[in-house]
N, C-alpha and C positions, 0 to 999 in steps of 0.2 A: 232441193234440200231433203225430203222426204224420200226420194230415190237414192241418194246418198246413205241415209241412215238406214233404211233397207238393207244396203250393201255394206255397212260396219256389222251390221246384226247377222248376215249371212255369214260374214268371214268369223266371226265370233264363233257359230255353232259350228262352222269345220273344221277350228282350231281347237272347241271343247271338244269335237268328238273324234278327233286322231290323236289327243292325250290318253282317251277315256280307253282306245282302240289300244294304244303300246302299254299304256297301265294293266290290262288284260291279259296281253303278250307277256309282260316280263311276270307277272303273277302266275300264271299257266308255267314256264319254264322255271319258277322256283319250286313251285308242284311238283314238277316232273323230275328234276334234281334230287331233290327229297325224297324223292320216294326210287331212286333207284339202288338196286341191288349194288352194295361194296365191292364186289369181287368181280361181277361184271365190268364196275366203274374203274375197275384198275384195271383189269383184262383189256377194255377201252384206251386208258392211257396209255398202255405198253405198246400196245399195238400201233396207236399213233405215233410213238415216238421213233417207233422201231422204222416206221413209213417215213417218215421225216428225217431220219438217219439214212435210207438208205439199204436197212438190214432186211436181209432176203433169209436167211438161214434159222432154220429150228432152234428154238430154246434148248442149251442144255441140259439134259436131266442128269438124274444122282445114277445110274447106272451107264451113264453112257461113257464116261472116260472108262470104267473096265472094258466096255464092248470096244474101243476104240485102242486100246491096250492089247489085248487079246487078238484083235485085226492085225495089229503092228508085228505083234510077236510071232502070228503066223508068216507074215511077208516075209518078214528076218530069216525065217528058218528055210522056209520054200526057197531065199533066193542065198544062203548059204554066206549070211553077212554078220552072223554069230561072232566076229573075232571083230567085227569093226563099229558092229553096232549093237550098244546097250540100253534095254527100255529096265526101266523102275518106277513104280508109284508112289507114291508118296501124301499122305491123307488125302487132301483134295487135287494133288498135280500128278501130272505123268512125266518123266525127264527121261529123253531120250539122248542120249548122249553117242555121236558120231565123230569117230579120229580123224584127224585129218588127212592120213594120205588119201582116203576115200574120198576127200572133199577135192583138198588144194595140194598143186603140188610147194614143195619146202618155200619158203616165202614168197608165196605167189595166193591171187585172189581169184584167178578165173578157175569157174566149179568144170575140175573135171569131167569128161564127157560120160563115162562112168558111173557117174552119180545120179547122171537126169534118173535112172531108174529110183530108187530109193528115193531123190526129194519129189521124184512125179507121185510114187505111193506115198508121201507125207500131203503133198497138195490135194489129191483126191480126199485122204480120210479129212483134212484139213477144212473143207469146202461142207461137207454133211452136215455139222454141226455151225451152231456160234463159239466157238473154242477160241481163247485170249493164248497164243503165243509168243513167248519170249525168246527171239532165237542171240543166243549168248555166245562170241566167241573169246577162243581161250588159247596162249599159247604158253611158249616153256618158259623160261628166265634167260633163256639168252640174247642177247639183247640183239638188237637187227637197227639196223641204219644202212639205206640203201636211196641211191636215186628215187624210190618211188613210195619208200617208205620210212619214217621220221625216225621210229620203232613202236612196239609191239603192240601199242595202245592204237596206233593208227594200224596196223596189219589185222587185230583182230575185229575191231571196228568196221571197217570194210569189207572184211569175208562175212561179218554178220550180217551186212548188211546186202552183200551180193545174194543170199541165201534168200533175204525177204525178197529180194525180186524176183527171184526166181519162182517161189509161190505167188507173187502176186502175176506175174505173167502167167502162172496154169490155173487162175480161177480164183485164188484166195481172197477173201475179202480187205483190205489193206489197211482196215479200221481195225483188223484182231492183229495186229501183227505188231512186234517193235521190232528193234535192233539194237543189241547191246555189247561192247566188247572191255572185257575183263583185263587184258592182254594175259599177264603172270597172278595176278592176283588173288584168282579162286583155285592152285593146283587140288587137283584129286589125291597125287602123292608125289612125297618129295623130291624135289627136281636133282636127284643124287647121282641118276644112271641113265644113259640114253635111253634104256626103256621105260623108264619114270617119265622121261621129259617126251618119250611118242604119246605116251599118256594122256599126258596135263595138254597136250596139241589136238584138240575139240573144237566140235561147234555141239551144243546145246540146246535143245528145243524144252523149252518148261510149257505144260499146257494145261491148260484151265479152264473154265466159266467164264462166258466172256463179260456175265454181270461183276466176277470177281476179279478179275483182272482189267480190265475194260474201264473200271470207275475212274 
């Protein structure tokens, strides 16, 4: 009996003193919470999340879409692609706007071989950054039904989306990316003359912050 109660009273103090041990613990780690630096404490959580997502790529900063604008503009001009390809800024976007014979040829989805040039220099500048991409396609008003295609809402939809694969096969990360297709919906101008309607026959790249587009 006495050895017994010996051993109630032993388990007793190792049960008082591994409460007394984590009451310790979790009092020290409220401490340490407390007292740390805001900015670091977010600097902290971005970073985990960023780890937890996946995201390898630099934060966008506020001058980086002109340096990234500026890069494009230069490509355009070096490879003498002025008539087919249009860059603009626009407060916080850059819209790059590409005709399509340069992409596809007339209702067809596979990107011309032609093109690897120009979307590989979109995939490169694409990859530096965290940059949110929206690549939009667009066609004319007339309407298309074809074995392969319903019309123009399924044609441009598919070229959008041919386009994201194609960055996503040279690097791009596939978390910045969508696909979106307009078909006739957004013309630039009015679909009145066959060169109105080569026009409004686009594909679209809007690009952004990936915190701003990305949410």
């Amino acid at each position: 009996m006495i050895e017994a109660k010996i051993d109630e009273v032993d388990n007793f103090f190792v049960s008082w003193s591994d409460m007394i041990t984590l009451l310790l613990v979790l009092f020290a780690y409220i401490v340490s919470i407390s007292t740390i630096d805001s900015v670091k404490l977010q600097e902290a959580s971005s970073s985990i999340t960023n780890q937890l997502a996946g995201e390898s790529s630099t934060i966008v900063e506020a001058d980086d879409l002109d340096v990234l604008l500026n890069t494009l503009q230069s490509n355009v001009q070096a490879k003498n692609l002025g008539e087919k390809v249009t860059l603009s800024k626009q407060a916080d976007r850059i819209f790059i706007q590409i005709k399509q014979d340069l992409l596809f040829d007339q209702g067809e989805v596979d990107i011309k071989s032609k093109a690897d040039t120009v979307l590989a220099v979109l995939a490169r500048s694409f990859k530096e950054k965290s940059y949110f991409v929206s690549i939009e396609g667009h066609t004319d008003n007339v309407p298309i039904h074809t074995n392969k295609f319903e019309n123009n809402w399924a044609l441009s939809s598919i070229r959008a989306v041919e386009v994201l694969d194609f960055l996503v096969k040279h690097g791009v990360n596939p978390r910045h990316l969508r696909a979106i297709g307009y078909a006739d919906t957004r013309p630039l101008v009015p679909n009145d003359t066959s060169e109105n309607r080569g026009i409004n026959r686009r594909v679209t790249f809007v690009v952004e912050s990936f915190q701003r587009g990305g949410r």
